[in-house]
ZAPAFI-147656 format. One line per 10 residues: number of its first residue (from 0); for each residue y, z, x of N, C-alpha, C, O. Coordinates in pm, whole numbers, plus 50000, padded with zeros to 5 digits. Layout:
REM residues N
NUM> Y:Z:X:Y:Z:X:Y:Z:X:Y:Z:X ~ ...
This chain:
REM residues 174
0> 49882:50000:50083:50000:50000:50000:50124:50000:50087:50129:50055:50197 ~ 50227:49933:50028:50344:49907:50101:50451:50033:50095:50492:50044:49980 ~ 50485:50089:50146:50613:50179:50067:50708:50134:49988:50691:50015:49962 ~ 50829:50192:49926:50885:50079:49827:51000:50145:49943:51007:50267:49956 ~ 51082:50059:50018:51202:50024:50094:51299:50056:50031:51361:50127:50111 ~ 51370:50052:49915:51454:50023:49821:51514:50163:49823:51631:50171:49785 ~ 51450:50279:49863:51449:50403:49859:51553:50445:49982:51641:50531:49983 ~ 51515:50362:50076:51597:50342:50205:51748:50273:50199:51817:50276:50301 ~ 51785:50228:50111:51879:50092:50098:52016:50187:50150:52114:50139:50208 ~ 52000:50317:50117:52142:50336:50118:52197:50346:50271:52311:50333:50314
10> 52092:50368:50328:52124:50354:50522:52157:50217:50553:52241:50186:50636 ~ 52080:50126:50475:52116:49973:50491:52259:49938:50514:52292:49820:50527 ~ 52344:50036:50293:52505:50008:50291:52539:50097:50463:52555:50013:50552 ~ 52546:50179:50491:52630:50218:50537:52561:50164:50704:52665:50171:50770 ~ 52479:50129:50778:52516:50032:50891:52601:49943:50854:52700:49924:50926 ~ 52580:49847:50703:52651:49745:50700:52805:49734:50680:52870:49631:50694 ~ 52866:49888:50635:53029:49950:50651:53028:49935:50801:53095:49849:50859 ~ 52952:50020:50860:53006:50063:51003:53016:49929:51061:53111:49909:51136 ~ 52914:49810:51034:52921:49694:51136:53094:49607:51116:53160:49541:51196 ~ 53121:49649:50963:53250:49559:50922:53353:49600:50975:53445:49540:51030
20> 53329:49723:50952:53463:49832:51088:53490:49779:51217:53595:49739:51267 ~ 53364:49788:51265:53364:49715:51387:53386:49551:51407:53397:49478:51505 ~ 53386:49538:51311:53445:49358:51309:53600:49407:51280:53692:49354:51343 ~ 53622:49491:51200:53765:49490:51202:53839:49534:51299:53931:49473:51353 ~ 53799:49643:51324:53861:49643:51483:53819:49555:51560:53744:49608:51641 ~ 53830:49439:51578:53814:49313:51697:53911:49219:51642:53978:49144:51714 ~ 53921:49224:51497:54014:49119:51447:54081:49166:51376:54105:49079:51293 ~ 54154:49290:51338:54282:49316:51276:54311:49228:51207:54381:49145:51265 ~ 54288:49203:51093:54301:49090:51018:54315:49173:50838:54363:49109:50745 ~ 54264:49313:50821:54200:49383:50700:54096:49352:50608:54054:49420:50514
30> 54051:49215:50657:53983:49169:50604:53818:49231:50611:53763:49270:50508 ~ 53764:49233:50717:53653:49346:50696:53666:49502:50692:53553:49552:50689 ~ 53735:49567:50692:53774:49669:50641:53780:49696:50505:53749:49805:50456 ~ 53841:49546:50411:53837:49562:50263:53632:49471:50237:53543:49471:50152 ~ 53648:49436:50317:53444:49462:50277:53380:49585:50343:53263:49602:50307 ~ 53425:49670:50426:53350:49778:50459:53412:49862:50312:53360:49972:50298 ~ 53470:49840:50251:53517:49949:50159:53420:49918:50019:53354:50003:49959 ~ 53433:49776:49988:53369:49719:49908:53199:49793:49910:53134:49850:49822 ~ 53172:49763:50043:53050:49829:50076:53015:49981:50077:52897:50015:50090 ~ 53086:50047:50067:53082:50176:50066:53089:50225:49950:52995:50296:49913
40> 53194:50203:49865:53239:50233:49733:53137:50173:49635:53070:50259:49577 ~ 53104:50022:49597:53040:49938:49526:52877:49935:49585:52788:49940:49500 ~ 52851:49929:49681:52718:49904:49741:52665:50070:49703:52612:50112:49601 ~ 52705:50147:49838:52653:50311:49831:52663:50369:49722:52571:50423:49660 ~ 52794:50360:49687:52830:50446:49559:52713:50425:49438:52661:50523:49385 ~ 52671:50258:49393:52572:50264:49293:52469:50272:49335:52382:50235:49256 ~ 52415:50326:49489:52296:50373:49511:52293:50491:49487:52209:50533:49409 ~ 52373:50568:49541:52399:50710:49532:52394:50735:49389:52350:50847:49362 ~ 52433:50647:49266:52411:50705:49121:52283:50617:49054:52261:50593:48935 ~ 52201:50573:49182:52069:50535:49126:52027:50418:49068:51913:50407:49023
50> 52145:50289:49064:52108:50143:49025:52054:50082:49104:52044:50123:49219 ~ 52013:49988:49071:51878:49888:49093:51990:49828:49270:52106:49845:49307 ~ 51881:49764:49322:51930:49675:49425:52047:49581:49386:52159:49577:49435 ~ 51996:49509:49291:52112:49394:49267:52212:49388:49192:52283:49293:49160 ~ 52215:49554:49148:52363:49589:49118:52428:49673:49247:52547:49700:49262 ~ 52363:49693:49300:52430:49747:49388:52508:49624:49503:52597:49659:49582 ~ 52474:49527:49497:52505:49388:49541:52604:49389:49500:52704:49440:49552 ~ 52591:49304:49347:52704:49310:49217:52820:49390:49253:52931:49339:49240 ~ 52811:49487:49288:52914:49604:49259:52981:49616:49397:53100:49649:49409 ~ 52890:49585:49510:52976:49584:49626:53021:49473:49655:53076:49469:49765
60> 53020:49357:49586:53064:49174:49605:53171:49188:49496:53270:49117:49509 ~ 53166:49251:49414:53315:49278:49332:53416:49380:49368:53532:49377:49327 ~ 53376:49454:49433:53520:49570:49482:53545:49555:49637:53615:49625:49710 ~ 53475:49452:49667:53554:49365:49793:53602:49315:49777:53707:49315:49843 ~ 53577:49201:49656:53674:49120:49628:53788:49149:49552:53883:49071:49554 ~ 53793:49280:49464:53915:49370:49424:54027:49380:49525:54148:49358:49523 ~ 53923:49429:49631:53996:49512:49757:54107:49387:49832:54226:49405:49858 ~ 54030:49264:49856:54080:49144:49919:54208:49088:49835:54322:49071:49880 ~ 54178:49071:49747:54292:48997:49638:54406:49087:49580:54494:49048:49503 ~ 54387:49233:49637:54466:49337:49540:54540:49394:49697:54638:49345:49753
70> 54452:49518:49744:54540:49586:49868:54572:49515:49991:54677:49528:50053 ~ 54450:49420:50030:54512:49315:50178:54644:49266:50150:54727:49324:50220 ~ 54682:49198:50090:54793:49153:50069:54881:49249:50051:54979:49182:50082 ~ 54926:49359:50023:54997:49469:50019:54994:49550:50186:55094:49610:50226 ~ 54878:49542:50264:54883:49637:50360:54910:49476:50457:54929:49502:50576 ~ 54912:49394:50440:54980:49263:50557:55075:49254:50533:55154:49207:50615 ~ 55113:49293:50413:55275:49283:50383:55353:49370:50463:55429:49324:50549 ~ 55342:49479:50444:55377:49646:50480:55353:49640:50662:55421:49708:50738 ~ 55259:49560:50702:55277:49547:50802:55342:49427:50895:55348:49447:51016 ~ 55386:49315:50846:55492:49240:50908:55621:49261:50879:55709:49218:50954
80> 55657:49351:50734:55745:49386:50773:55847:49451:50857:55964:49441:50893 ~ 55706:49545:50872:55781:49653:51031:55811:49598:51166:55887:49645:51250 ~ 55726:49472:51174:55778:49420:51310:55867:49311:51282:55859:49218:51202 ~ 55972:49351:51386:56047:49237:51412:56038:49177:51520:56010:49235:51625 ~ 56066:49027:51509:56022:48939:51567:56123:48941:51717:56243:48913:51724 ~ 56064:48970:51789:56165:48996:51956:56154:48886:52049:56047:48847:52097 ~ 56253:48845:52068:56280:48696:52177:56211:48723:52275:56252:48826:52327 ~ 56107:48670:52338:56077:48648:52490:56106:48592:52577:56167:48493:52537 ~ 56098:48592:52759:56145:48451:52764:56248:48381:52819:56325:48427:52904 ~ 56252:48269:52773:56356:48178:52763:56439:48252:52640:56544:48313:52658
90> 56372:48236:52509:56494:48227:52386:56533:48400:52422:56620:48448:52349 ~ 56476:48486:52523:56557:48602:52521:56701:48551:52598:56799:48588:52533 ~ 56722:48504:52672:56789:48479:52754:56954:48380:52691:57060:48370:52753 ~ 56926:48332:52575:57026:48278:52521:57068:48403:52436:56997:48466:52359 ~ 57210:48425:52470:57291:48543:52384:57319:48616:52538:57413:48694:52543 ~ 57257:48597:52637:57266:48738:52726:57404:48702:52813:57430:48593:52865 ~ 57479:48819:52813:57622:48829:52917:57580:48800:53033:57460:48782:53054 ~ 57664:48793:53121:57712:48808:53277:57727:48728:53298:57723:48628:53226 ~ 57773:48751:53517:57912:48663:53564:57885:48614:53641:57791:48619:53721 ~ 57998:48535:53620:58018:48391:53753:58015:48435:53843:58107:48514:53865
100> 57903:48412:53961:57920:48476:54140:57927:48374:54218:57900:48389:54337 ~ 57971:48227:54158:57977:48133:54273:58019:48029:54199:57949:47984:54108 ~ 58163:47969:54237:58235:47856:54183:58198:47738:54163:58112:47694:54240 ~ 58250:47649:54052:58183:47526:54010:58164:47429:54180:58251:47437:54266 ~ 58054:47357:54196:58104:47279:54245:58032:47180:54181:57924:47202:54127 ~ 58113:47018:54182:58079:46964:54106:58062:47019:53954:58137:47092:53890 ~ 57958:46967:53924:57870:47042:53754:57797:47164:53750:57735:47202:53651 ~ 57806:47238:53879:57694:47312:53916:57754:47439:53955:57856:47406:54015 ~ 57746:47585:53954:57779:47701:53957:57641:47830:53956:57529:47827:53904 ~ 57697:47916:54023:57571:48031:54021:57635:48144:53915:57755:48174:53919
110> 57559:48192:53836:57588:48300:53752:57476:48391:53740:57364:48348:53712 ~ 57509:48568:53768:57404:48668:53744:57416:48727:53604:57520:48766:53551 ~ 57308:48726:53559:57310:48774:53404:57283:48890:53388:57228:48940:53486 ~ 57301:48961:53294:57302:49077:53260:57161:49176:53288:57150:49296:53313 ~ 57071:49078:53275:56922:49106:53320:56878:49148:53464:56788:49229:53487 ~ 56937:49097:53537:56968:49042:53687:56907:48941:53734:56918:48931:53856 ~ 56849:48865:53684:56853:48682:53685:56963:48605:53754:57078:48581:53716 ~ 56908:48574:53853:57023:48471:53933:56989:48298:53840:56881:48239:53828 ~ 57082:48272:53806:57061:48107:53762:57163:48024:53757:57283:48050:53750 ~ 57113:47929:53761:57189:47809:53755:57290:47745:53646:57241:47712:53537
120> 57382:47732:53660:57504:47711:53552:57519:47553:53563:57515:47500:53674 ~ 57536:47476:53443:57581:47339:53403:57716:47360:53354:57744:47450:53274 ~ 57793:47282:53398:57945:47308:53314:57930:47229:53170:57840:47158:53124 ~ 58042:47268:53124:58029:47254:52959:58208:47253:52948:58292:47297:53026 ~ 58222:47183:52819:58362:47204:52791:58440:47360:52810:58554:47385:52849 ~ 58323:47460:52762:58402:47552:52746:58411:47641:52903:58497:47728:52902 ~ 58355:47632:52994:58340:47675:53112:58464:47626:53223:58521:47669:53323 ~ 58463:47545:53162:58594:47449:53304:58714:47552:53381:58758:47540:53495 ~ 58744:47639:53291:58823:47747:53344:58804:47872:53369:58890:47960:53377 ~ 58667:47881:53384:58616:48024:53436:58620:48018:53596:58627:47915:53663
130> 58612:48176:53654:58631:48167:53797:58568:48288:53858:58606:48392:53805 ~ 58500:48299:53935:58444:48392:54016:58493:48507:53954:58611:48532:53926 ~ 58369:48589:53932:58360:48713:53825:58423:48749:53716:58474:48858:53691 ~ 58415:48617:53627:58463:48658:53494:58301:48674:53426:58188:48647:53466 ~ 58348:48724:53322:58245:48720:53249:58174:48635:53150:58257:48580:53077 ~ 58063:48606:53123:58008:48475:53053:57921:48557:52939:57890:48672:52905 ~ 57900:48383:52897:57728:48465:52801:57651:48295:52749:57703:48197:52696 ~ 57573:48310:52775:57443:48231:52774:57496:48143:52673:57562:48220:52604 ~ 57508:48019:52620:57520:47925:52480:57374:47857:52471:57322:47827:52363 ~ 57317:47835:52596:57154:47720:52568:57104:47784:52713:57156:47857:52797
140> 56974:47713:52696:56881:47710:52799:56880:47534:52805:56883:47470:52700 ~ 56877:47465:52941:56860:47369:52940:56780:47326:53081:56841:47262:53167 ~ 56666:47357:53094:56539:47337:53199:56573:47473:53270:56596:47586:53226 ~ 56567:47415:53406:56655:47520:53509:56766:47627:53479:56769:47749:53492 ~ 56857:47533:53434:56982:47585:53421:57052:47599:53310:57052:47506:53230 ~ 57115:47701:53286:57213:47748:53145:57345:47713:53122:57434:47702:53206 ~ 57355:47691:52958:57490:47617:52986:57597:47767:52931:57574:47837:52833 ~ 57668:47776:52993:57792:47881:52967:57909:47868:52933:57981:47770:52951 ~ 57948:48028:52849:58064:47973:52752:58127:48126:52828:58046:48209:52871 ~ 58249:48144:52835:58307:48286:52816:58287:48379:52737:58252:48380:52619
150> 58317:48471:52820:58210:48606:52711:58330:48624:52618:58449:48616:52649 ~ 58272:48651:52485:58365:48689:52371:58496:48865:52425:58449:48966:52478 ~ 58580:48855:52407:58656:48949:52424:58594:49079:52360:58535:49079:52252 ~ 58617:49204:52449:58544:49330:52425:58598:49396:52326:58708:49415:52377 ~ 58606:49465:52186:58717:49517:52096:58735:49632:52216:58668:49687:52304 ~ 58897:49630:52152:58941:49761:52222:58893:49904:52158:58858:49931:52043 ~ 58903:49990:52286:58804:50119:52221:58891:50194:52191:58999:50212:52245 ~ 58818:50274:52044:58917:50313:51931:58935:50487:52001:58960:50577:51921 ~ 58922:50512:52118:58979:50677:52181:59060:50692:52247:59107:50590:52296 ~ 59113:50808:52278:59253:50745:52342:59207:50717:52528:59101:50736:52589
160> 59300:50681:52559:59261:50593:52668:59278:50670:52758:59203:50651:52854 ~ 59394:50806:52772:59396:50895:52873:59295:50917:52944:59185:50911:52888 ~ 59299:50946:53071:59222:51011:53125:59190:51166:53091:59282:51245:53071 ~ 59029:51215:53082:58997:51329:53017:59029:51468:53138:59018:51584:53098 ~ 59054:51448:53232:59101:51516:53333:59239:51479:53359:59289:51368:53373 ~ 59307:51633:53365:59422:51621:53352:59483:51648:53466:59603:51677:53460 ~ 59403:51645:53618:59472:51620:53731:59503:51495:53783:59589:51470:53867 ~ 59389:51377:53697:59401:51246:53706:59551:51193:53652:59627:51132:53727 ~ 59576:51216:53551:59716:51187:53481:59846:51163:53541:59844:51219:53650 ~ 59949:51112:53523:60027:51083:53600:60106:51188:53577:60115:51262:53479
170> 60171:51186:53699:60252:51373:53733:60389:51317:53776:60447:51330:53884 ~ 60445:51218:53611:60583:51203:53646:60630:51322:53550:60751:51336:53562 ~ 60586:51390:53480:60636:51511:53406:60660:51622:53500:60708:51724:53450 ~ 60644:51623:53589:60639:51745:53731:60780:51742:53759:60826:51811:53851
């Protein structure tokens, strides 16, 4: 006589959670995670209250697919929102300040950026009148070399401007 297996099934669901886990952690995706749940909840759960094999199928092939069509999409949501998308790179490098350390010659100029990147400058309309250590800021990336514009003017700062030491101060009141 054979034993009847079926008796066993519920060790079956739960290797077959743990294996989906482990697929999900390799692919972060939620997608086997919402079948390890399916499997746990729908599979175990109607073993644990004593239905046949092929409801226990039934039941774990439907609250995966609950799980897939209902919370994945809510927990991928929830999670691209939190990241924002951060320039690498090249496209970090367009927007970034700093200055002219070496005069046009010809089309061609050295500028250190704010990063400390030494690179190569293309003149541009708006560059023609910049001059050794003014300040810039990135407009393009163009191969090698960046094309530069003058750095936007700094707002003036809204404290007072004195010096916070008052031996520094000027001592025409003396």
């Amino acid at each position: 006589m054979l034993p009847d297996l079926t008796q066993y099934l519920w060790i079956a669901w739960l290797v077959l959670a743990l294996l989906f886990v482990i697929i999900e952690l390799l692919t972060l995706e939620f997608t086997f995670l919402m079948l390890a749940g399916g499997t746990l909840i729908g599979g175990l759960g109607v073993n644990l209250l004593g239905g046949s094999w092929w409801l226990q199928v039934l039941a774990a092939a439907a609250v995966a697919a609950l799980l897939l069509f209902t919370i994945r999409p809510l927990l991928l949501r929830a999670l691209h929102r939190s990241s924002v998308l951060q320039p690498t790179n090249v496209d970090a490098i367009r927007g970034l300040g700093g200055r002219l350390v070496a005069p046009f010659t010809g089309d061609v100029a050295a500028a250190r950026l704010d990063n400390g990147e030494l690179w190569s400058v293309a003149a541009s309309p708006t560059s023609d009148h910049l001059t050794v250590g003014d300040r810039i800021e990135v407009i393009a990336v163009r191969g090698a070399m960046v094309e530069i514009g003058a750095a936007p003017a700094s707002p003036t700062p809204l404290t007072d401007p004195s010096p916070a030491d008052p031996s520094l101060s000027d001592r025409s009141a003396d």
